[in-house]
C-alpha positions as CSV (number, residue, x, y, z in Angstrom):
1,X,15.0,21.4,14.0
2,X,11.9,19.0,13.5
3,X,13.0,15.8,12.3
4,X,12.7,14.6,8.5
5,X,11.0,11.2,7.6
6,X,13.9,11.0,5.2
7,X,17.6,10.8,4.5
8,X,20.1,10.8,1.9
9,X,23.1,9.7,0.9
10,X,25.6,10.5,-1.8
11,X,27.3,7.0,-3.2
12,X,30.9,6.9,-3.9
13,X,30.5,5.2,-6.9
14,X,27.3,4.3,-9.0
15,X,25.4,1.1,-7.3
16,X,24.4,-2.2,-9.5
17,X,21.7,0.2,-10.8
18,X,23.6,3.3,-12.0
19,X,22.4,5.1,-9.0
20,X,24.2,7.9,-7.6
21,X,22.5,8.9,-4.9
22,X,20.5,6.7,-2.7
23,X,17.2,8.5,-0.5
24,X,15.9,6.4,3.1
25,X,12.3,6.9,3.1
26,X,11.9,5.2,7.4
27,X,9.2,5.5,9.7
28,X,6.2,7.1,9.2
29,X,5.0,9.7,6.7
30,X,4.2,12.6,8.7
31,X,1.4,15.4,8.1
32,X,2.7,17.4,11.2
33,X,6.2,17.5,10.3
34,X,5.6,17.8,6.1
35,X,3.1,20.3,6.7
36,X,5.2,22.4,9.3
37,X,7.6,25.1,9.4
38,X,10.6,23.5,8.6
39,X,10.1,20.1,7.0
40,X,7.8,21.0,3.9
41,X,7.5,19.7,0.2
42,X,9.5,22.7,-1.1
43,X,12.6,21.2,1.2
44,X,12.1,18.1,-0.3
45,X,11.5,19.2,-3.6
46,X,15.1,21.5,-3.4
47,X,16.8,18.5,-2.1
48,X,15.8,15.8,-4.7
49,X,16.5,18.5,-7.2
50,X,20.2,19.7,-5.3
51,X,22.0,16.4,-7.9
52,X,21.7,15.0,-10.9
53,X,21.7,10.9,-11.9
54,X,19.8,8.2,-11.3
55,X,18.2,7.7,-7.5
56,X,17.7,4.9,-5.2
57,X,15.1,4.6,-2.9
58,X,14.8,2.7,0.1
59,X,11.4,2.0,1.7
60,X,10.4,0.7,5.2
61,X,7.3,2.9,6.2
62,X,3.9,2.1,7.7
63,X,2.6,4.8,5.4
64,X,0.9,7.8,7.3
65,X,-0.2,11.2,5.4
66,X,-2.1,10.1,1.8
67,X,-1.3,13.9,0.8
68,X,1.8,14.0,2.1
69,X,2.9,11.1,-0.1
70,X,0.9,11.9,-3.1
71,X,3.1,14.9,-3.3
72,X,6.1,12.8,-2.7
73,X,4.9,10.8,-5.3
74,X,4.4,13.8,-8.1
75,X,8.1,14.9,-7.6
76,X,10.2,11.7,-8.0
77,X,7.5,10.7,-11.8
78,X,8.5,14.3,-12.4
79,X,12.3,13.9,-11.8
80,X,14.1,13.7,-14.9
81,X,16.3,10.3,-14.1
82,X,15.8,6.8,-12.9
83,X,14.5,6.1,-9.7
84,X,14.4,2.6,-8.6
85,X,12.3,1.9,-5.6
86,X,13.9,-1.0,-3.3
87,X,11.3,-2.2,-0.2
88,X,13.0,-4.0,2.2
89,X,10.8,-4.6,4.6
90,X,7.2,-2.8,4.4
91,X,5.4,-0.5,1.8
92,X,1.8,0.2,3.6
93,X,-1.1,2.2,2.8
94,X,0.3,5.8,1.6
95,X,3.9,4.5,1.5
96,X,3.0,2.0,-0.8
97,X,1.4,4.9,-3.6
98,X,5.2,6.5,-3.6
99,X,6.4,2.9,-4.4
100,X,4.3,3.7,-7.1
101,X,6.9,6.3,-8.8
102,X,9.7,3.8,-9.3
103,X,11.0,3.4,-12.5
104,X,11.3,-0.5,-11.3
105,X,10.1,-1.6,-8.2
106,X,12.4,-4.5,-6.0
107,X,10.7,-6.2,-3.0
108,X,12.8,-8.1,-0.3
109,X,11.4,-11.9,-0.6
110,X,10.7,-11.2,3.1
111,X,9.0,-7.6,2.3
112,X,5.2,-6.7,2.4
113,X,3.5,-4.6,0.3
114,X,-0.2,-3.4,1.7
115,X,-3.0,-1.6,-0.1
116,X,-6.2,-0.7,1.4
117,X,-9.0,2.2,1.4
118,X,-8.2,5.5,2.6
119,X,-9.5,6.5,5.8
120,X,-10.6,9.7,8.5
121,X,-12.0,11.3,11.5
122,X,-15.1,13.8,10.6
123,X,-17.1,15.2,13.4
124,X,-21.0,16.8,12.4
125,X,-23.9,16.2,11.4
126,X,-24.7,13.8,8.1
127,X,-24.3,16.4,5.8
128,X,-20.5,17.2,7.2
129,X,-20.4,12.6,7.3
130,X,-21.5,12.7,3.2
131,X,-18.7,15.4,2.6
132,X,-16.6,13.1,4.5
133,X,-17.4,10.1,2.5
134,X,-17.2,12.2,-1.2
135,X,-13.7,13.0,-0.2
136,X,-12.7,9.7,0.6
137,X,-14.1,7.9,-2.6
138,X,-12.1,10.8,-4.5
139,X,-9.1,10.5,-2.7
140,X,-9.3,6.7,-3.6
141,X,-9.9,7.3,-7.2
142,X,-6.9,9.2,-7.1
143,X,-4.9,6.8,-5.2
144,X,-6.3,3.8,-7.7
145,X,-4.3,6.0,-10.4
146,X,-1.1,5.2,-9.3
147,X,-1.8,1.7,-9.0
148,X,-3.2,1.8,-11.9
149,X,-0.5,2.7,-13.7
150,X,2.0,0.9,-12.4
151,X,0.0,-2.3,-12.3
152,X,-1.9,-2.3,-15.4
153,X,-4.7,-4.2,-13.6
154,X,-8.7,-3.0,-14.0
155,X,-9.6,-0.5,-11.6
156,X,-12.3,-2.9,-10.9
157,X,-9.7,-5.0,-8.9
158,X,-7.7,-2.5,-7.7
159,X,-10.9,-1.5,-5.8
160,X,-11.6,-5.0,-4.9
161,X,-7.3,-5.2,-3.4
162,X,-8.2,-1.6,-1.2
163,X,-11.5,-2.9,-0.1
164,X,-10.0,-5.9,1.5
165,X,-7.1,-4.4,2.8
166,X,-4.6,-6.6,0.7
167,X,-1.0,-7.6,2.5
168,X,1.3,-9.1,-0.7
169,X,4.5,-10.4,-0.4
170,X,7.1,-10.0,-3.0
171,X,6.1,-13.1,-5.1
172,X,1.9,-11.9,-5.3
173,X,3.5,-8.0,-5.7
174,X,5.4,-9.0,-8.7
175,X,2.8,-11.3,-10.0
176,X,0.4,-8.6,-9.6
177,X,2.0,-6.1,-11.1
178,X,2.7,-4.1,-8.4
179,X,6.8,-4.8,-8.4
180,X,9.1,-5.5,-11.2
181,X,11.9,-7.5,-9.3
182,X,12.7,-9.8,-6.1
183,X,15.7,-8.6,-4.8
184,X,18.7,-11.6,-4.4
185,X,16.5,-13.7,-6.3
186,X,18.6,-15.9,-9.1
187,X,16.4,-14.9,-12.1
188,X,14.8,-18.1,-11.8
189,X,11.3,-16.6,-11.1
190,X,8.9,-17.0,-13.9
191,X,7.4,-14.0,-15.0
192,X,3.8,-13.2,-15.3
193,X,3.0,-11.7,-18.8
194,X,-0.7,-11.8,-18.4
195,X,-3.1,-9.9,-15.5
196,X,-4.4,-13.1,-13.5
197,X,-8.0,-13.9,-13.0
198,X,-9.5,-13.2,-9.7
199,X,-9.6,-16.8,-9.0
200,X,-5.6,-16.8,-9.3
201,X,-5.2,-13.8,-6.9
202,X,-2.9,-15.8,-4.0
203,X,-3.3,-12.6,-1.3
204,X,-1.1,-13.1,1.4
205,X,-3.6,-11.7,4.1
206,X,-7.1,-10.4,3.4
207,X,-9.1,-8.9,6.2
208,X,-12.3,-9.2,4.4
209,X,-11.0,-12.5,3.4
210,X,-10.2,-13.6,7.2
211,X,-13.5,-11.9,8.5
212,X,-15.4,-13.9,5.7
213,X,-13.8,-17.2,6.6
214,X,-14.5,-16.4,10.5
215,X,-18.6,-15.7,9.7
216,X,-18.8,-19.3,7.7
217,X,-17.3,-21.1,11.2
218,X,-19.5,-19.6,13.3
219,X,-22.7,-19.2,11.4
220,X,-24.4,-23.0,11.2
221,X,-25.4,-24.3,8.0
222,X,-28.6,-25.6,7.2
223,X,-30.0,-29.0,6.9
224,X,-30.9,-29.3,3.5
225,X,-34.2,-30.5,4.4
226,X,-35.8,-27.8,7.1
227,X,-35.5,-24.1,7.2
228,X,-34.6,-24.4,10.6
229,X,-30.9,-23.8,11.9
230,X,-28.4,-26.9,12.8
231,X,-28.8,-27.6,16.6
232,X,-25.9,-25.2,19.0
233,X,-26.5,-22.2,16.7
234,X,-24.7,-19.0,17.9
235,X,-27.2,-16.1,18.7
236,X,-26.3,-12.6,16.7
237,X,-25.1,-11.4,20.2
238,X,-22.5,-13.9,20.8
239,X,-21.4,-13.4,17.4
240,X,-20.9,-9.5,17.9
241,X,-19.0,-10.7,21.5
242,X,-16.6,-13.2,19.3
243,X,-15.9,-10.4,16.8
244,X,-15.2,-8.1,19.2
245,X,-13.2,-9.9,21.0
246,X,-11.1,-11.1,17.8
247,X,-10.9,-7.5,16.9
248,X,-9.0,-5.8,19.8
């Protein structure tokens, strides 16, 4: 039998958050194996529905099939009890949009959280390239609902988190509204009441961010009293070299 992407297991007696069952969510979010003959939505659809009570979830994926997860995603805002979402080491990319359905989200303090645009392969000529980019500026709308929701923040910087590909820890997470709770923490954490401007957006990692910083190193500056470029300027085909290079 193809193997599932998840698990579950049946607790004894209730956890600290009145959870009676407790779902794994590891690895990667598969299309072959959701979409295939024997792993499917309907299987886990039957399987979250096979109990009643409130649910843990565990997360530790690099995220994998957006559709796969959006679907994932549907079922456990649809289930009828709690869930609480507990990541304890990554939420990426599609993983992080089921993260999304918790009733509260926990982080790890040593857990990531990563959003970012989605992304494909399309083969053809610039018509079958536009269909490819329509779909993928719909599919982000959708996937900026989730967020949305769960955040509260503007769409307008929910876009601005995807485009950069934004890593959070726990602390940014919570203070952006994406989690609720840092797990072992001692309550001591203030809390954030208010959405923060973009100038108090502390992003872990930024590749946008990073790639920025990188250009204003390697591009000179100007004298402020010629047009003409500092002495050892870098020529535009060194600079694609050093990008490239930085990139693999």
């Amino acid at each position: 039998m193809t193997r599932k992407f998840w698990r579950w297991t049946r607790n004894e007696t209730p956890d600290s958050f009145g959870s009676d069952r407790t779902l794994y969510l590891d690895g990667e979010i598969s299309d072959e194996t959701w979409y295939g003959d024997e792993v499917t939505p309907q299987v886990f659809k039957d399987e979250l529905n096979s109990g009643k009570g409130n649910i843990t979830l565990w997360i530790n994926s690099p995220g994998g099939d957006v559709f796969a997860a959006a679907q994932i995603y549907n079922m456990l805002m649809d289930y009828p009890y709690e869930v609480t979402v507990k990541i304890d080491a990554l939420a990426a990319s599609a993983a992080s949009v089921i993260a999304m359905a918790g009733t509260r989200v926990c982080m790890s303090p040593v857990a990531m959280l990563m959003v970012h645009n989605p992304a494909t392969i399309a083969i053809g000529d610039s018509e079958e390239m536009q269909k490819a980019i329509d779909m993928l500026s719909e599919v982000k709308e959708s996937i900026m609902n989730a967020y949305e929701i769960k955040s509260g923040l503007s769409r307008n910087k929910i876009s601005k988190l995807m485009d950069a590909e934004t890593w959070m820890n726990a602390k940014e997470a919570k203070k952006l509204g994406f989690a609720d709770e840092i797990l072992f923490a001692d309550g001591t954490e203030p809390d954030e009441d208010t959405e923060p401007d973009d100038g108090e957006i502390e992003m872990l990692f930024s590749r946008k961010a990073v790639t920025d910083s990188l250009l204003s190193k390697l591009i000179p500056k100007r004298k402020p009293d010629t047009k003409k470029p500092m002495e050892n300027t870098v020529k535009v085909t060194d600079l694609q070299k050093r990008l490239s290079l930085l990139s693999h």
